[in-house]
C-alpha positions as CSV (number, residue, x, y, z in Angstrom):
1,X,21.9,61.3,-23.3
2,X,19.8,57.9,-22.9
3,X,20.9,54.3,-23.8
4,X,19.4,53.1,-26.6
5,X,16.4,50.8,-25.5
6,X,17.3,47.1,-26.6
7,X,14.9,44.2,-28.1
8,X,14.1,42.2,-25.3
9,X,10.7,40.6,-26.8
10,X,12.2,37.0,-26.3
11,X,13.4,37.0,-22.6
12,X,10.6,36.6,-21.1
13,X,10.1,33.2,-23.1
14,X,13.5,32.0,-22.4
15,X,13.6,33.2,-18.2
16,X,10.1,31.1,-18.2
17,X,11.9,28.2,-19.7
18,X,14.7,28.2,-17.6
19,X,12.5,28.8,-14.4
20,X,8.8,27.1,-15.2
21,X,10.3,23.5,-16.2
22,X,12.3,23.0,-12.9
23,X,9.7,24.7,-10.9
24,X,6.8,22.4,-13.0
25,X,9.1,19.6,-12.3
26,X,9.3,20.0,-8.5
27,X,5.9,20.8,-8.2
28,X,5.1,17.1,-10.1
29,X,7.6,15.6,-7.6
30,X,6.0,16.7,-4.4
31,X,2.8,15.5,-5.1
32,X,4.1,11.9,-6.0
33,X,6.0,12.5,-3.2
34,X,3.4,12.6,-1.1
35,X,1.1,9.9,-2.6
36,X,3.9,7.5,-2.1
37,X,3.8,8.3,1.5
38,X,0.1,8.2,1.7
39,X,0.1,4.4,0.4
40,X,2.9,3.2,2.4
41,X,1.4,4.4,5.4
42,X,-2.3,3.0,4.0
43,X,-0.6,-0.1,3.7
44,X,0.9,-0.1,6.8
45,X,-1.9,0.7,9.1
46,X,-4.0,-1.7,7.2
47,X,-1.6,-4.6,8.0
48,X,-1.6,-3.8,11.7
49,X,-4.7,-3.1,12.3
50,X,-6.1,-6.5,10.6
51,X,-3.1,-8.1,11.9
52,X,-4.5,-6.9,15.5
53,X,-8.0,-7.6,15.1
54,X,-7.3,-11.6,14.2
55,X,-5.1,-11.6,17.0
56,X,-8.4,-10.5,19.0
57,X,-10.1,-13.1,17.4
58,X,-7.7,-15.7,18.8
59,X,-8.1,-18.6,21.8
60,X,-11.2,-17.3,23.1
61,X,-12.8,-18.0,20.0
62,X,-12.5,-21.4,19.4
63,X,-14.5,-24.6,20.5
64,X,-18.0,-23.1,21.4
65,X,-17.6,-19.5,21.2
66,X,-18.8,-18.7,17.9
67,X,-16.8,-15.5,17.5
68,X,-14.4,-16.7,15.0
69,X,-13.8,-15.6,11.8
70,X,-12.7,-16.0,8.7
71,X,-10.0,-15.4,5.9
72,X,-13.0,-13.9,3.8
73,X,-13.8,-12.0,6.6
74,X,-10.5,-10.6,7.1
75,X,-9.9,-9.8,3.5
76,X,-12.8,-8.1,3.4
77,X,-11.7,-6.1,6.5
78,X,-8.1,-5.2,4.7
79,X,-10.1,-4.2,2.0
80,X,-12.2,-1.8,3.5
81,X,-9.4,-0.3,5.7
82,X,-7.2,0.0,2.6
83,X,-9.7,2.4,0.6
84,X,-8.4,4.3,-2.2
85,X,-6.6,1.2,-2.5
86,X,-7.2,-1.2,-5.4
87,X,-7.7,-5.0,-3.7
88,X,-7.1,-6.1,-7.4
89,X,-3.1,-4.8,-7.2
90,X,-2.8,-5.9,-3.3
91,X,-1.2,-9.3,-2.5
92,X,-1.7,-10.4,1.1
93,X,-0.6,-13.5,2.8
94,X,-2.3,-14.4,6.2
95,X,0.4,-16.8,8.0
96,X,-0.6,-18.5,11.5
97,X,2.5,-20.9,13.6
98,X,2.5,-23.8,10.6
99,X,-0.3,-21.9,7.7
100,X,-0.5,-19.5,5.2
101,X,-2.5,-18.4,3.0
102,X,-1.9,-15.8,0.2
103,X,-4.1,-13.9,-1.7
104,X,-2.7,-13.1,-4.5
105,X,-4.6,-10.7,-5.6
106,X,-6.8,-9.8,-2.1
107,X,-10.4,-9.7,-4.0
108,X,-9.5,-13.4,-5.4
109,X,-9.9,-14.4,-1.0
110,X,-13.2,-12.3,-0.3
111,X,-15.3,-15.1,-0.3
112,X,-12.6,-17.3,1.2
113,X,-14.5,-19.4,4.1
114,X,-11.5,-20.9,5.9
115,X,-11.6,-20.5,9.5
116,X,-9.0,-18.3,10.3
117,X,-6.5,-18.6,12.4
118,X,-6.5,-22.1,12.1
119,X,-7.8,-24.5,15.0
120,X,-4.4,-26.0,15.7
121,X,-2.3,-22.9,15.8
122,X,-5.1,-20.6,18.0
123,X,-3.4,-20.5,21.3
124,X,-2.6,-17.9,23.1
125,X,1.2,-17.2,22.8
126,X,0.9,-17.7,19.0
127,X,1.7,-15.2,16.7
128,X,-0.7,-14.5,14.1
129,X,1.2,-12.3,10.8
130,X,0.3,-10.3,7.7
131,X,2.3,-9.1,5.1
132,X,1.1,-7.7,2.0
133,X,2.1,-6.1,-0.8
134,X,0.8,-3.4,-3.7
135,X,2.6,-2.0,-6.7
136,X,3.5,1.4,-6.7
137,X,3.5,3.5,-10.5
138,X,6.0,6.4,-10.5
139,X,5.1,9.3,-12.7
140,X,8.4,10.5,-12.1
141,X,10.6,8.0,-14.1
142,X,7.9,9.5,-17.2
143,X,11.0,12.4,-16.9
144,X,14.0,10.0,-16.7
145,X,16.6,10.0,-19.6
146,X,16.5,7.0,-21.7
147,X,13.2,6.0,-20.1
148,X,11.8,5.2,-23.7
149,X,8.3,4.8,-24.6
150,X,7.1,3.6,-21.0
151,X,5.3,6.4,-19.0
152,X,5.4,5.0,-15.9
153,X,8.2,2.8,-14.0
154,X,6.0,0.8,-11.2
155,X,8.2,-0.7,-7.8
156,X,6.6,-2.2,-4.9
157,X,5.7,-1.1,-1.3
158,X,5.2,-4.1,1.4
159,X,4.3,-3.8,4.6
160,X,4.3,-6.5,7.5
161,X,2.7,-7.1,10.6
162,X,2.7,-9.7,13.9
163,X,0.6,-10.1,16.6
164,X,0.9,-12.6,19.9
165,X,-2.8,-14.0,20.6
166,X,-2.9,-13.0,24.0
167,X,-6.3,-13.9,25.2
């Protein structure tokens, strides 16, 4: 003789619970995840590679080769490198031998028309350095106990750059 069949209308509810939300969850981590990685290394190759291209613009450029630039210039530049990237969020600060300048938040320096580096620390065998900065929101602290009514915890990635003007 046969078992009698049992009710077993709400485990499929209660497996999906105890499967889906971990498996949601994990999903929702990978992605952000993965977006964290995709600014830091944004950040980071848009701090060398403007740290590298004032560098080019170094000693040769002064006096009266007219191939120098400037800090509006090379805002613009970290800007356009960093897309995806809101220049309203970034903070960079351009630093020569004995100057800096920050830009705090990069858009406020697009139109920045300071000769940059400066003409007193553009020799070769100076170092030219950028460091900037961008806030990072975390969806995942949303899912934190005790996280309260805010949605999103926000930290910081910075990345920094230096380059020796060499010609």
């Amino acid at each position: 003789m046969l078992p009698k069949k049992r009710n077993r209308a709400g485990s499929t509810t209660i497996e999906f619970v105890l499967v889906g939300i971990p498996v949601i969850f994990l999903i929702i981590s990978t992605f952000e995840i993965a977006r964290a990685m995709w600014v830091y290394q944004t950040l980071s190759h848009t701090a060398h590679s403007v740290t590298r291209h004032v560098a080019v613009k170094g000693a040769g450029c002064g006096g009266t080769n007219t191939c120098s630039q400037t800090i509006g210039y090379f805002a613009t530049d970290f800007a356009n490198i960093s897309s995806g990237m809101d220049a309203s969020q970034m903070s960079v600060t351009f630093y020569s031998q004995s100057t800096s300048v920050t830009c705090n938040p990069l858009n406020t320096c697009l139109a920045n028309s300071t000769v940059w580096p400066p003409a007193n620390d553009n020799a070769v065998g100076n170092d030219v350095r950028i460091a900037a900065n961008i806030p990072f929101p975390n969806a995942l602290a949303m899912f934190w106990p005790g996280s309260g009514s805010v949605p999103f915890s926000t930290f910081r990635f910075s990345a920094y750059s230096r380059q020796r003007i060499l010609f």
